[in-house]
Structures are given as C-alpha cells and as structure tokens.
N, C-alpha and C positions, 0 to 999 in steps of 0.2 A: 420538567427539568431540561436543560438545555445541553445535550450530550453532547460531548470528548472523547476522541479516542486518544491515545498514545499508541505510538509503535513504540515499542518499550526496548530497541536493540539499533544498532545501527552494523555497518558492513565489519567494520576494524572493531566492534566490540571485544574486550580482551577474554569474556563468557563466564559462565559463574552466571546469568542470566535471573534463574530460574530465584537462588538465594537474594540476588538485590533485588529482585522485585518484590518480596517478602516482606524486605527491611525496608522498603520505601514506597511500599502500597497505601499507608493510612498519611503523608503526605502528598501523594496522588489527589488521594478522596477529598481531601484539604482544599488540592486546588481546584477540586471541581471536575475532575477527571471522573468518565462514569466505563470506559472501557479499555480494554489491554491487547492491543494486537501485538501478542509475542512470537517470538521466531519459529522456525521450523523446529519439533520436539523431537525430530525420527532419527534415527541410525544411519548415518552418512559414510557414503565408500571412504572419506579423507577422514574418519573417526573426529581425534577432538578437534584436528584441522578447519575440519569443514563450518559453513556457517548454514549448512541446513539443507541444501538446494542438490547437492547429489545425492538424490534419495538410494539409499541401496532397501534397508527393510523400514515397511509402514508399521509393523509390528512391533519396534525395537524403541521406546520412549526412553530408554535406556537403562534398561533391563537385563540385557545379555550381554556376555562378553565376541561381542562382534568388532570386528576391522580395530585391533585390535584394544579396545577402549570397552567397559562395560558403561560408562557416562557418557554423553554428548558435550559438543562444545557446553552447552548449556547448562549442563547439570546429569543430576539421573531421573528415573522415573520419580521416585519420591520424592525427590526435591518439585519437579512438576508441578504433582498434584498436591502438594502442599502449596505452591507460591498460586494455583489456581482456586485453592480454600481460602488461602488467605483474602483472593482478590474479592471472593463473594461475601467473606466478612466486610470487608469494608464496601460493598455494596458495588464493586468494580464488575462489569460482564468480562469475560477472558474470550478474543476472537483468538482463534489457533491458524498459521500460518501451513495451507494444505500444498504441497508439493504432486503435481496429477501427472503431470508433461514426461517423465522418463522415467531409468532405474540406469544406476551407476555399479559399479564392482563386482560383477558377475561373480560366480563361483564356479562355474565351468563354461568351457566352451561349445560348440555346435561347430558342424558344418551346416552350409545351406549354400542356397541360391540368391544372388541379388543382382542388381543392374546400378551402376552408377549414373547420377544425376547431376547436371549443373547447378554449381552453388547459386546463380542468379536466378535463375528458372530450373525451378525443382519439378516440371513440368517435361523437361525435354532431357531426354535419356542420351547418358555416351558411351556407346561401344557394347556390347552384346552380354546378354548375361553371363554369370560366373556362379560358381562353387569358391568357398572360401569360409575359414573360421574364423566366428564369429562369438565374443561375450556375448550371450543370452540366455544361460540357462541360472538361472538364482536356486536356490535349493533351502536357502537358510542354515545352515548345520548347527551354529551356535545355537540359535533356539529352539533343534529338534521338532517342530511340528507343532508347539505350544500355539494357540490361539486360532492357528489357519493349519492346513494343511497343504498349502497350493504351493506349486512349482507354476515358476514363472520361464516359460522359454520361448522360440524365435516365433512360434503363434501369434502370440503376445504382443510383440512388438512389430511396427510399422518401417523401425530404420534405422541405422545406425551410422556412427562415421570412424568405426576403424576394425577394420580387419586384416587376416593371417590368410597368405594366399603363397604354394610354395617358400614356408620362411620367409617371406619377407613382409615387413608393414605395409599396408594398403589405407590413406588416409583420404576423406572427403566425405559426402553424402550418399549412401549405399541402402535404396530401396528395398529391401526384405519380400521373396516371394514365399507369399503364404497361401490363405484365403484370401486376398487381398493384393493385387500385383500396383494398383495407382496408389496415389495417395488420399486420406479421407478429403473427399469433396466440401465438408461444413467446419474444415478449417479456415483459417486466413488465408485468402489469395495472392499478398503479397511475394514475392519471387514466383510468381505463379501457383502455386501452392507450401502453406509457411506450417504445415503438419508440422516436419522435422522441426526441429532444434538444439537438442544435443542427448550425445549418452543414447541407451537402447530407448527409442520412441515409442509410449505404450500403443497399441493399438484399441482404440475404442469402438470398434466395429465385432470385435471376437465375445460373444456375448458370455466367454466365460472368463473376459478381465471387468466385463460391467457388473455380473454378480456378484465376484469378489472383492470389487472396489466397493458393491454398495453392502456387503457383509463386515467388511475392513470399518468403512466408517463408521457403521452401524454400532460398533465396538467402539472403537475410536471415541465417539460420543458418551456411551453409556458406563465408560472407564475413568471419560479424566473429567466430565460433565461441563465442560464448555458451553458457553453461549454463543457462540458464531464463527463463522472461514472466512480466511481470507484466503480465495483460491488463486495461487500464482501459473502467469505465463498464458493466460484466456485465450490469446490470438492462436496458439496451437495445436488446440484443444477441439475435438469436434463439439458444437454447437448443439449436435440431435442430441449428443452423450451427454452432455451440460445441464440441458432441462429435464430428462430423463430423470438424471443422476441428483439433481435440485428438488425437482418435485417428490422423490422418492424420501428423501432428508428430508423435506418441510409436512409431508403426509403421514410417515410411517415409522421415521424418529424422532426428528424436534423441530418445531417450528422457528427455527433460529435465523440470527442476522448473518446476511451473506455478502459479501464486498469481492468483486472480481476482479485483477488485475488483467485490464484489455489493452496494454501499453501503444496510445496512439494519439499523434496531437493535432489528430483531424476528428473536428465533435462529431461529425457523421458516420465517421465508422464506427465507432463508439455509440453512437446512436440506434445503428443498424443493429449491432449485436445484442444492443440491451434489448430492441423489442425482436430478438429471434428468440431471445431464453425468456422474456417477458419482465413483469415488477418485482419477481421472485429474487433477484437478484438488485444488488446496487454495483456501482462504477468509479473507481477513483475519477478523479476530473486532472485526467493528465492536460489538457490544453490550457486550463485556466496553470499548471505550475508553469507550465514555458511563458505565460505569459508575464508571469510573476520574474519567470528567468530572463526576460529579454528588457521587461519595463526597467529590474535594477542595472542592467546593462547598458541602456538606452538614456536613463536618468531623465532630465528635463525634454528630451526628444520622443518620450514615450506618452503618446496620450492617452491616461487613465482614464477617460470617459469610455474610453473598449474595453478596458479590463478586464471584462465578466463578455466580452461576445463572444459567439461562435466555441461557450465553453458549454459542460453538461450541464453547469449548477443554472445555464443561463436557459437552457432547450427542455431540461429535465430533471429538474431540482429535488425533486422526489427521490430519487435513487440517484443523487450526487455526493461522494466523498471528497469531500478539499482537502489539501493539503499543499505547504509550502515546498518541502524536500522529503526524500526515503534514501533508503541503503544504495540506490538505484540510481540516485541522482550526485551523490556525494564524489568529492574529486577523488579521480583516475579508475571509477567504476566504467561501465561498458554505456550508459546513458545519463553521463556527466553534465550535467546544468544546472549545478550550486548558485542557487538566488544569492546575491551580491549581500552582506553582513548590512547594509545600511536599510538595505528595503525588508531584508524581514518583520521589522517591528508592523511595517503598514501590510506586508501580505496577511499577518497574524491577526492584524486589523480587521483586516477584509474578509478573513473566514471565518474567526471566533465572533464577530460584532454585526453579522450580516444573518438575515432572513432564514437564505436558502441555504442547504447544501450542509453535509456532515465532518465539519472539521475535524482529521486527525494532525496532532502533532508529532513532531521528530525530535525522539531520544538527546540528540546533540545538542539542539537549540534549548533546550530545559534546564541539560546536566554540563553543558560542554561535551569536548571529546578533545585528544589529540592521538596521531597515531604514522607509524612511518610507513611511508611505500617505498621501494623500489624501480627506479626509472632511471636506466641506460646504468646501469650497474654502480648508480648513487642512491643514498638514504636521503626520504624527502622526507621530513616531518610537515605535517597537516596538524594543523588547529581549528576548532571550531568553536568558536567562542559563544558560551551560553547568552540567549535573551535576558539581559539582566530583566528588560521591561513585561515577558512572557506572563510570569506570576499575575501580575497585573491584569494581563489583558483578559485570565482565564479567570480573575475574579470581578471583572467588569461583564464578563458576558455571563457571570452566574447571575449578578445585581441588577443588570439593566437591557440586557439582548433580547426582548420581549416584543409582541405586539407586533402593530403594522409597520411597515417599512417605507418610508420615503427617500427617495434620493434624489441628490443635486449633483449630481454628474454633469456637471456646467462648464466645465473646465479643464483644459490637455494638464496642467500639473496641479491641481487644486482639484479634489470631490468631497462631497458629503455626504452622508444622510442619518437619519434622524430614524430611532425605534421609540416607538411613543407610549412602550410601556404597556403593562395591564393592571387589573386588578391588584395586585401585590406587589410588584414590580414599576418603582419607576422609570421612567424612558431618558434617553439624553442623545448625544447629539457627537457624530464623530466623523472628526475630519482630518484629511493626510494632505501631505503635499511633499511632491517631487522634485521639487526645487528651495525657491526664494516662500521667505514668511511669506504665507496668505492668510484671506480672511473669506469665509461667507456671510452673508445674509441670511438666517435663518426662520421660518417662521414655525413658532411652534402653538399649541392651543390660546384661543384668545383668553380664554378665563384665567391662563395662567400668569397673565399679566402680570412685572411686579415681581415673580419669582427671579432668584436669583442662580445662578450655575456655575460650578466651578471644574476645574481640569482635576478628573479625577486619578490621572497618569502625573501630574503636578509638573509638568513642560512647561505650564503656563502660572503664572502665578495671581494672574488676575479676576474678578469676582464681574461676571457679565452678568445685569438685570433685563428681565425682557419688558420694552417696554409695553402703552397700552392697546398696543394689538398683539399682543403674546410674541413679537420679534426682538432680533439681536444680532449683533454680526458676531462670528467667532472665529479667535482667531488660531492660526496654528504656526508650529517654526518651521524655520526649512527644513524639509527634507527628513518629515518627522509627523507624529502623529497624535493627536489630541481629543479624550474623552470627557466633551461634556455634561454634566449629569447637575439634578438637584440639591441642594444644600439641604 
C-alpha cells in the first residue's frame, strides 16, 4: 500500500483534537490515509492554552488535575486512547508527537550558579559567573508520584533563560553549572552551539535524565500503544542521546516508525545528522518544502526541473518524509513559508504521485481552517482554504502510484513523469505546469498501442489514444495539474 500520513492538528486548532479524530478516522481510511501524526498528548505549563510544546509533565496525558486543567488542549487521557483505538480499527498507525528539548512551569525554585552566554554565539560567555534563582525544580504534586517517582531539578537541565537575581528579572541565555559547565558538543553548532532553545534545557549527558526518559517512554508506549514519534526540535538535542535513546525503543520496546524534526533547508545538514543516528530514524524533507515555497512564489521564474535537488527525498529517499506545509510553516508562526494556494495542488502532485519519499499532509489543506492573530494590536483573520482537488490526488496515488518511475523533467514550467504501474495497479502519466497550458510527448509501453487515457482529475476533458509506438502528447492547463490514467 502506498502510505499517508496526516498531521491531524494545525497551530490555531481550536482542540477537542482527540474527539474529531474519532469522528473522522473511517473517512481518513476512505481516503487512503494509513497514519495519524497527532499533537503533543502531555500536560503543558499554558494548561488548555498551550498547543503541546511547553512540556511541564510527560506523565500527565491528562489525567491530573495539573496547571490548572485536568484535560489538555486536546482532550483527556481517555479520550486519547480512545481516538488511538479508534485509529487502529480503521487500520490507521497513530505516530505521537514527542516533546525532548525542555520542561516549562517549574513548581519550585533553586538557587544555583550560571554564567551568561551570547545569544549569537552561545559559545562565548559574558561576564563572570553568578548565584541566582532559578525555575528548575518540578516535583509534580498533582500526580503525587503516580507512575515515576523522579524529581526533575538544576542537574537536569543544561540552561535556562530567565532568572531571579536580588529581586530583579534577569532575561537571556544562562548556562547552568552542574556536572557539565559547556554546552553538549553533539548538538547543533549553529550560534556556535544550538543546545539551548527555550524553557529549562534538559540535559542529556546526566545519565539519570537518560534512564528516566527511556523508563518514561517505555510507559508511554505500553499505555497508549502507538505506532511511531514524531520527535520535535532534533537540532537541540544531543545526537549520542538520540541513537542511544532510538536504539533502546527499536530493541527493547517496539520496533516502531520514527520521523525526526531536524529543521534545516540545507540537505547536508540534514544529511549529516541522519547518518550520526543512522536509518533508524527518517527525516522530514524541510528543503524540498522551501522549494515548494519559493517555486509558488517565483511562478513562471521558477525552474521545476530542480524541484527535487539538493532535497533528502533526492540524496535519501529511504528515510524522506515530504510534505507541503506544518503548524511550523503556517502564517505569523516563527518559520513562516506558506506555499502560495495555487501551487499546492502540484506540490501534492509531486509527493503523493512520485516514487520516493513519505508524504504527510496538512490538516488545513484537507479540512480548511480560519483563525485570528493578533498583529500591532489588530485582529487578523487567516483563511486556509481546503484542497478541493486533495481528495483526488489521495485517491489517484491509492489507484495508480505504483511501479517504475520515469521522468521528463525537460522543462523550467512544464514536468512529467509516468509510474508504469504493476501487477494490479495500472500506471499513468502526470503532468504540472507553472505557467501557460503545456503539453508533453510521452512515451509509454509499445504494446499498449491504441490504448486510450483520460484525466483522471477531469482538468482536461479530452480522450488521448496512444498511437502505434505506445506515445501521446498530453496535455495540461496553466498553472495546474493533470493525471493521466487508463480507461
């Protein structure tokens, strides 16, 4: 079969997550959708505010009456593991959305020692160490000790950016002396070292937060019985900790699918890091989305014959996740490059109808969304206007996404190519274009001389015969996208 994820959430989801997935899991399975990457399940410092990402307890599916909410934006525990039954009735795998990089909402403070660091170079220290309090001590109290027993405090963590120094706030990047005075080396080195990134910074060198992270999961899995992580914020994360922490999940819990978020639209770094953790892991293909972001941008000035270079699905197809947009990319998030409304139908083209690489889609482009921000102290409403043509595309790559791959990448606004099918599956033939109507020349089996094909997206209305060397030209409209297939 030919696997789909969904991200089943976007950023402004209004939540109740957990119940609509429920209700719209067996039209999921409909469209051919085989997996669920759903949002962060955990107990967040912002309670129902939050959308996942300030982890306060890994513990809290929402279960307890913590910050003051006993449900998550999403739901509660049982709604969870109900919408994760539901998903494996309809034959859906449920990937869970892991938050590793910090802990937010302390419950008491510390004193300690730390040195501050430049926000550009987190490398180069300002001004001599200090004594200052510090949120890092978590204690849990709502769930008394239920599942774990661990106290998380300034050991723990590698750094933080706000501390209590004589009464007064102290705001920036603040190095944590521990066991550990640098920062982990087999992070990212961008600003010189990109450990930090917000909230108390776990430390992954203290080997009694690796035991507990790989006890926590360990639960985590055997609780809500998942099929796979989607581990957010990779760049921050040590690398030794990562395969460590991987290997230990694929040997001694479950051999499950894993998708890293390594946020970077240079395929080499991206590259590097997948062969440090090894094939154990897959990668979203963040360069192929900028490309997707810059080509609708660029329009007829973009030449589609590079589409796919310089991406993972192009270097390392194996362990490539495509996709068009995430919560990540959407307007007035912090890594803003919403593909243009005209070229989604052909990026969706291009990862659901192609060879390589494991396409997920986005919530918005399915369902819609609309939703308001705030900017300079106005109400902006944001629209996302559903893929009327989506449906479609996920039922052309259930029918016909098979077999070998040829491509005619011949052209700056016109490409092709052709999956030729297999056994069960016949093959057809799909083409975009960035501009003004085009057409190719295609040549498909000589035996199939004679056949006829038609637009299985119905763009086209006309009935092309191939003639007696199995060829045909086909055509496509502007600035739009057309699946040929057999009659």
């Amino acid at each position: 079969m030919n696997g789909v994820i969904i991200q089943f959430f976007h950023w402004y989801h209004p939540g109740n997550v957990w119940n609509e997935f429920s209700e719209k899991a067996e039209y999921l399975k409909k469209l051919g959708i085989t997996a669920a990457w759903l949002p962060p399940a955990i107990k967040c410092n912002l309670g129902t505010e939050s959308r996942g990402y300030d982890v306060y307890d890994l513990y809290d599916l929402g279960e307890f009456n913590q910050k003051g909410t006993i449900a998550t934006r999403y739901g509660s525990k049982e709604d969870y593991l109900k919408a994760i039954n539901k998903a494996h009735k309809m034959g859906i795998a449920v990937y869970a959305d892991i938050v590793l990089n910090h802990r937010m909402g302390a419950d008491e403070t510390e004193e300690i020692t730390v040195h501050e660091v430049n926000e550009e170079d987190r490398t180069r220290i300002i001004g001599k160490p200090f004594r200052a309090k510090a949120s890092t001590r978590f204690t849990f109290p709502g769930r008394q000790g239920k599942y774990s027993g661990f106290i998380w405090d300034h050991q723990c963590f590698s750094g933080i950016d706000t501390l209590i120094k004589n009464g007064q706030k102290l705001e920036g990047i603040f190095k944590i002396h521990n066991d550990f005075k640098d920062w982990n080396p087999s992070a990212s080195h961008q600003f010189g070292n990109y450990d930090y990134l917000m909230g108390a910074d776990v430390e992954y060198r203290n080997p009694e937060v690796i035991r507990e992270t790989k006890e926590w999961i360990k639960w985590y899995i055997e609780t809500t019985h998942i099929d796979g992580l989607r581990l957010d914020a990779l760049k921050h994360i040590s690398s030794d900790f990562l395969k460590d922490w991987i290997n230990y999940i694929k040997t001694e819990v479950k051999d499950c699918f894993i998708i890293g978020e390594f946020w970077k639209d240079d395929v080499e770094k991206i590259s590097e890091f997948s062969e440090k953790i090894g094939p154990i892991i897959s990668c979203f293909d963040v360069p192929l989305h900028y490309h997707f972001f810059t080509a609708s941008k660029e329009g007829k000035n973009y030449d589609l014959r590079k589409i796919f270079n310089n991406t993972l699905t192009e270097i390392n197809p194996e362990t490539s996740v495509t996709f068009v947009e995430n919560h990540d990319t959407q307007k007035f998030q912090a890594l803003e490059s919403t593909v243009k409304d005209w070229f989604k139908p052909l990026a969706y083209a291009l990862i659901l109808m192609s060879k390589d690489g494991y396409p997920c889609i986005f919530y918005p482009d399915l369902f819609g969304a609309e939703y308001p921000e705030i900017q300079d102290n106005k109400e902006i409403r944001v629209l996302i206007p559903k893929i009327t043509i989506l449906p479609m595309l996920l039922e052309a790559r259930q029918k016909f996404a098979y077999g070998e791959q040829i491509n005619y990448f011949d052209g700056p606004n016109c490409i092709a190519w052709v999956r030729k099918g297999d056994d069960r599956h016949s093959g057809c033939v799909v083409i975009i274009s960035s501009n003004e109507e085009c057409c190719k020349e295609i040549e498909m089996e000589k035996e199939m001389a004679g056949s006829a094909l038609y637009d299985f997206l119905g763009y086209r209305p006309e009935t092309i015969v191939l003639n007696e060397n199995g060829k045909a030209v086909f055509p496509v409209n502007p600035r739009s996208v057309s699946i040929w297939t057999f009659k």
